[in-house]
N, C-alpha and C positions, 0 to 999 in steps of 0.2 A: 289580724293578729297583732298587728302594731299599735293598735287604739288599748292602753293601759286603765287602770285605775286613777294613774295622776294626771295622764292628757284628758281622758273623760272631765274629770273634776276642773279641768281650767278652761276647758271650751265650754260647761256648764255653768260656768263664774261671769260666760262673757255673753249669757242670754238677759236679751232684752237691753233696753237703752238708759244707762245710769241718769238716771236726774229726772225724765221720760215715763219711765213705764213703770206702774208697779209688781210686775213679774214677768220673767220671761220662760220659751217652753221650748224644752229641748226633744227633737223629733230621731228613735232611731229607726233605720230601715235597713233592713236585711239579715236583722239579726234575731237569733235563739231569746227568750226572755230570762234564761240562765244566764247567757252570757252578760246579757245587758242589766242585772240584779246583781253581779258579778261586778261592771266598772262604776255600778250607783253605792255598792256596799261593801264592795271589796277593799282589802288594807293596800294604802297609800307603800307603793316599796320607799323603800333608804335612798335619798339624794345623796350618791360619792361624786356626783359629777365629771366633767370628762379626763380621760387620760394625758394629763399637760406633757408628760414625759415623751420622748420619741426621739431613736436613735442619731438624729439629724442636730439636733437641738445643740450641741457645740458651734453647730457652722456660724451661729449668733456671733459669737462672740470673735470667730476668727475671724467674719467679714468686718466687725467692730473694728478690730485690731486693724486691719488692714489700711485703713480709711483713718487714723489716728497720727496726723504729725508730728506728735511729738514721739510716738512709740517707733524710734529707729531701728529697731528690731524684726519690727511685722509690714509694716509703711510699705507698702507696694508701689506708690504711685510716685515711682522717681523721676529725676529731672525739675524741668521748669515748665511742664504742659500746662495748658490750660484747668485741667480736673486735679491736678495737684497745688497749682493755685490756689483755687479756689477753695479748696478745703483749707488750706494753710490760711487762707484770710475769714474763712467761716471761724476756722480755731483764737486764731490772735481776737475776732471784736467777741464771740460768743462763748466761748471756753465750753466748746459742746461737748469733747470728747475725751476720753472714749464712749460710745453713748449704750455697751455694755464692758461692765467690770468683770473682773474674776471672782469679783466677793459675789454681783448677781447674777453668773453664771452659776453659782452652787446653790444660792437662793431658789433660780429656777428650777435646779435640778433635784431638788432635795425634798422631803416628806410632803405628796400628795395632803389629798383632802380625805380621797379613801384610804389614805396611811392614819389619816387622824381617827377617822371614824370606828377602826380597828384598836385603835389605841396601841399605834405600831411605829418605829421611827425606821425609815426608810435610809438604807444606805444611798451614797449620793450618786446619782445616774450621770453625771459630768464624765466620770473616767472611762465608765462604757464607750459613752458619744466620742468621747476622745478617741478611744481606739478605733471606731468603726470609721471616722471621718479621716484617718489616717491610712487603715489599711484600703480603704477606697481611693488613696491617693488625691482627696482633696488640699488635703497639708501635710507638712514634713511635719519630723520630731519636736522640733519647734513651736509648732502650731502654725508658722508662718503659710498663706496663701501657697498650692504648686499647680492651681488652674486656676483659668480665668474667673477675675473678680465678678463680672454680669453670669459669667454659666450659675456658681456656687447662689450668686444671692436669688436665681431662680429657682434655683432648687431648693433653697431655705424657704421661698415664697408658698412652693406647692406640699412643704411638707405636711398638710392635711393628708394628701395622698403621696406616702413616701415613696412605696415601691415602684410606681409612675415616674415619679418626679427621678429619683437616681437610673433608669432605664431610659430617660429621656436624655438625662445628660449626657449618655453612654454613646449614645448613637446622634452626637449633634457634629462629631467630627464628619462622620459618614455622609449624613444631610449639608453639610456645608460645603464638599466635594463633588457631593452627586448635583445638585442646584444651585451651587454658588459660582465654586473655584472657572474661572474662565468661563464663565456662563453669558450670554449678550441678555439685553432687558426686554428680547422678544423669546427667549428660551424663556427667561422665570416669568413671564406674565402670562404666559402661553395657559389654556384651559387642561392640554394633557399633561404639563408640570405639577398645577395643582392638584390631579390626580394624584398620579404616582406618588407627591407631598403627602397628599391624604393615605394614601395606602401603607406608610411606611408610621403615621401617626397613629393609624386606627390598631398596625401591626404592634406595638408597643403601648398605648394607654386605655385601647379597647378591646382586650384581650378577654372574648367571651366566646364557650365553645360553640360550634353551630347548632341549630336548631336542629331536631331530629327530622328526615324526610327533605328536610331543604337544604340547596344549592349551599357550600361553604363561600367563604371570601375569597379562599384560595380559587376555587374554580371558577369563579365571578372574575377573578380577576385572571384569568387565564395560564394559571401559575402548575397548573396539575389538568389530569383527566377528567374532563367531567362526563356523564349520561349523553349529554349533545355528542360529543364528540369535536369539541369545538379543538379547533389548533392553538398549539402553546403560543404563548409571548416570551422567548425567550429574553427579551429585558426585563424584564417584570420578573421575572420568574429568579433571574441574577441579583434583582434589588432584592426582593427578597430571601434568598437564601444568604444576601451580608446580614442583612437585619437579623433574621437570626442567628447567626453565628455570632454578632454581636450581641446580643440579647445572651446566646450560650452562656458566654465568654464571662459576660455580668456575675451570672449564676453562680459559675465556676470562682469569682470571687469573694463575692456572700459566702458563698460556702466555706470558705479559705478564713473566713477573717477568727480571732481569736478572740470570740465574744461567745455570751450564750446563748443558746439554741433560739430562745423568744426574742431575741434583739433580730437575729437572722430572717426569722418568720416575717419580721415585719418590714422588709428590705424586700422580700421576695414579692414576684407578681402573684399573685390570684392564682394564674394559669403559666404556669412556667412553660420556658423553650422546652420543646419535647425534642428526641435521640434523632431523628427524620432529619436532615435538612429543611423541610417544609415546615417543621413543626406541629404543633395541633392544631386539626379544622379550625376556625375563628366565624365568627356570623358574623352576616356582611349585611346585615340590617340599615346600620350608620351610615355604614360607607355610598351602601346603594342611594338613601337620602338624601345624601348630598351631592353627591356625583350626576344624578339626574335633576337635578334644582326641581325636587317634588314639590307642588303646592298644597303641604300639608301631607295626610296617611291615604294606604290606601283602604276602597269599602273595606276589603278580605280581612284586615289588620281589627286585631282585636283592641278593647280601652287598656286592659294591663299591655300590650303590646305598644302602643301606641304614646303607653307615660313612660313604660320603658326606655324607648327610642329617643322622647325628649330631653328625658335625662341623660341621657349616654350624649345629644348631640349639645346641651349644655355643658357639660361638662367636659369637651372636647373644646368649646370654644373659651370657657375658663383657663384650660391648658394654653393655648393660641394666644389670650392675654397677656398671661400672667411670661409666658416665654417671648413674645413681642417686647413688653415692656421695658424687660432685662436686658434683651440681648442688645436693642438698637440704641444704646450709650455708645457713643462715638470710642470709645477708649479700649470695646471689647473685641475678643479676637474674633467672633460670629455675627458682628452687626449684619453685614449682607443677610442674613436667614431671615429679616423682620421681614422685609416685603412679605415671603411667604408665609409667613405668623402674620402678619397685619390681614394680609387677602383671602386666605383663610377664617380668619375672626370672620370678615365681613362678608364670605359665603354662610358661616352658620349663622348669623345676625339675623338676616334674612328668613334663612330657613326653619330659625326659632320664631320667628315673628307668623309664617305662614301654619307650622303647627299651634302654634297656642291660639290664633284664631281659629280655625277647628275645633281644636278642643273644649272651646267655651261657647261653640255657636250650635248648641245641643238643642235637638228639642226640647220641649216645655213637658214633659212626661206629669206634670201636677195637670195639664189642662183637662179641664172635661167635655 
């Protein structure tokens, strides 16, 4: 369903070897001849291109601000440290900053491509973002920073996926208490830290209901009743019910903020905290993957099952990146959390590497 009339046309552009062959042939399989007379003659849809706009999209400029020495106003990085340095001597030989303005704050905020194409001028999406990054208690009235500079430019990092990305912020105080605060470096390297790590990440950015007929997360992870009859974990079962009451909590202030309904939507998870303490079943697809350092799927696991899965465990490990990267600057208040985002990454590194060789080491189904 996702192969178009415009994808058709540009993987048909790209048959045969320019310079090489004098034509090349495009082969389809599995398809209706409707359908496929459909993307050889069907109308090209309207290129609007993507949605630049997204309620985050202020935080640009406040992290700008922040990191600008001469702007005494916003300038977070007081004293004589070393990261305030350094910017003050980046500023004096490069005159870099601020390296976002308020003139291209409205630039970026202001009349899309499919504003154009309607032949429509777009009110300017900046004082939204303003509000929403405000009433999330990322900055004061001012605009000036009121959390941490590496949490915010994380979150500015992942805002491909916002509702992720603000729900992770949410719960990085939680995570740096439960595995950080007085922790020794045989607690956080420990294999059932990384667990419990993983359970509380998959609980927040891999929020997908369970499969029907199979075992949820929750009872995987020993958090509820299952069919076995297996005995609770009452730790697990406590990590979870903060997470979500943290996660609630989130909800309850998306909901709060004094914006419109569509800015909300997109703040929101997918699958929101449900009224239960426990919330709603989650599949434990991911989790189980990695947590057992599988080599690869199993036979039973179907191929949409199987790309599923890859996708979910890349894009966990994108999370893991993009939140290592931020946090572990010496100047921020959650560096200790990198370890666990660092070692992390490099369980799913691994475990991406053993799925994609499976899934490329397919029979030969052409052979005769």
């Amino acid at each position: 369903d996702k192969l178009t009339p415009l994808i058709a046309q540009q993987m048909q552009g790209r048959a045969g070897r320019r310079g090489m062959d004098v034509q090349g042939n495009v082969v389809y399989l599995g398809m209706e001849w409707s359908y496929i007379e459909n993307l050889m003659l069907g109308q090209i849809s309207m290129v609007t291109g993507k949605e630049p706009r997204y309620p985050l999209i202020a935080v640009q400029q406040a992290l700008s601000a922040s990191n600008d020495p001469s702007n005494t106003k916003h300038f977070i990085h007081d004293g004589e440290g070393p990261f305030a340095n350094a910017l003050r001597k980046m500023e004096r030989s490069q005159n870099c900053f601020p390296t976002v303005t308020e003139e291209m704050a409205e630039w970026m905020t202001g009349s899309a491509l499919s504003d154009f194409c309607k032949g429509e001028e777009a009110e300017s999406y900046l004082d939204l973002s303003m509000n929403v990054i405000k009433g999330l208690g990322y900055v004061d009235e001012s605009m000036k920073l009121t959390m941490d500079h590496n949490v915010l430019s994380m979150v500015w990092e992942m805002h491909e996926d916002t509702p992720e990305a603000v729900h992770l912020c949410a719960v990085l105080e939680q995570l740096f208490i439960r595995f950080c605060y007085n922790k020794t470096k045989t607690f956080k390297e420990s294999d059932s830290t990384q667990n419990e790590f993983l359970s509380v990440l998959c609980h927040v950015v891999d929020r997908l209901p369970a499969r029907e007929g199979e075992e949820s997360l929750q009872e995987m992870l020993r958090i509820t009743s299952s069919v076995e009859g297996k005995q609770l974990n009452e730790d697990a079962k406590q990590l979870w019910i903060e997470t979500e009451g943290v996660l609630r909590d989130q909800k309850q202030l998306i909901d709060s903020l004094d914006v419109e309904q569509s800015a909300k939507d997109q703040l929101q998870l997918a699958l929101p905290p449900g009224d239960g303490e426990l919330g709603p079943p989650l599949d434990k697809g991911m989790y189980e993957m990695i947590i057992f350092k599988q080599k690869g799927f199993r036979e039973d696991q179907s191929v949409e099952r199987r790309n599923d899965l890859k996708n979910r465990v890349v894009r966990l490990g994108q999370f893991c990146l993009i939140a290592h990267n931020n946090l572990q600057q010496p100047h921020g208040k959650y560096d200790a959390l990198e370890v666990h985002f660092r070692r992390m990454f490099s369980n799913i590194k691994y475990s991406v590497a053993d799925m994609m060789s499976q899934l490329t080491d397919q029979t030969d189904l052409t052979e005769v």
